[in-house]
C-alpha positions as CSV (number, residue, x, y, z in Angstrom):
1,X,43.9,-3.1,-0.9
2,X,45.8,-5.8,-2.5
3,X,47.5,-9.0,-1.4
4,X,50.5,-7.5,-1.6
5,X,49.8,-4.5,0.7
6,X,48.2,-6.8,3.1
7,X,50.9,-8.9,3.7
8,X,53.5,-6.1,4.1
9,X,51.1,-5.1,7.8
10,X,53.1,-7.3,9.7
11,X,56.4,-5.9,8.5
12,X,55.4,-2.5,8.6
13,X,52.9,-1.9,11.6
14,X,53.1,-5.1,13.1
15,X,49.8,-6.7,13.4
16,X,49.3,-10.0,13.8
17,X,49.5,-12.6,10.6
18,X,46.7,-13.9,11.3
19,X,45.1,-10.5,10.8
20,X,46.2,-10.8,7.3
21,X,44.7,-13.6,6.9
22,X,41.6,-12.6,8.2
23,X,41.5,-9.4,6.3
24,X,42.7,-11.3,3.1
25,X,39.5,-13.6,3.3
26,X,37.5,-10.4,3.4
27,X,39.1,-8.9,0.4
28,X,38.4,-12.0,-1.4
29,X,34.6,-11.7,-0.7
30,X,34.4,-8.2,-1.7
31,X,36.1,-9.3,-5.0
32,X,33.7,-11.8,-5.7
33,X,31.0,-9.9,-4.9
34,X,32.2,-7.4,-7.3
35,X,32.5,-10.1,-10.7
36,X,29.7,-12.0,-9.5
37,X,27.1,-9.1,-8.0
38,X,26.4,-11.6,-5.5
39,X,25.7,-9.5,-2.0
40,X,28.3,-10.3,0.9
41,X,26.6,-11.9,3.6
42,X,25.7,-9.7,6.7
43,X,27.8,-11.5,9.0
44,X,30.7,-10.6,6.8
45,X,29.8,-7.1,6.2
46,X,29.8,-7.1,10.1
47,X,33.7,-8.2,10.6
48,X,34.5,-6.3,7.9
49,X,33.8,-3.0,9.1
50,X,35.3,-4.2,12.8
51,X,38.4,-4.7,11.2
52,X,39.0,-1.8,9.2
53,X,37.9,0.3,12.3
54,X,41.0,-1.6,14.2
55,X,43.2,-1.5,10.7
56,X,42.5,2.4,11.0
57,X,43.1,2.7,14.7
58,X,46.4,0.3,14.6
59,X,47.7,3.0,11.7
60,X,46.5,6.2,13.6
61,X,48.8,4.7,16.5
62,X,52.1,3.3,14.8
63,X,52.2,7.0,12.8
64,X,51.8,8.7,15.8
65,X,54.9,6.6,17.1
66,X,56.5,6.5,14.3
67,X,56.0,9.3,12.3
68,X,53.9,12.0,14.3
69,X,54.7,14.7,11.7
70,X,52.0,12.9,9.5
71,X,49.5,13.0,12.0
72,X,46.9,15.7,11.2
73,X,47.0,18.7,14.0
């Protein structure tokens, strides 16, 4: 995901800005873990995989509101 897709959320699904800004920090990690192959730390890893869980969910939920016809049967 870029920075650009990131900060449309609040536009388009409506999550909080500061979500962005949480999940930006975590994008940025993973990025420099990828030039540097220096491991992200656990603790990272962690909130990481909270927030995508809750990125996922907040998705599943506005395209069920929004656009149910997406939403697999």
């Amino acid at each position: 995901m870029t920075l650009d897709n990131l900060q449309s959320l609040p536009k388009t699904i409506g999550i909080d800005a500061q979500r962005v800004v949480v999940l930006d920090v975590l994008r940025n990690k993973r990025n420099l873990s990828d030039y540097t192959g220096k491991p992200v730390d656990h603790g990272s890893l962690a909130s990481c995989m909270s927030e995508a869980e809750r990125l996922l969910e907040d998705t599943s939920t506005w395209l069920a509101l929004h656009h149910p016809q997406l939403m697999p049967l």
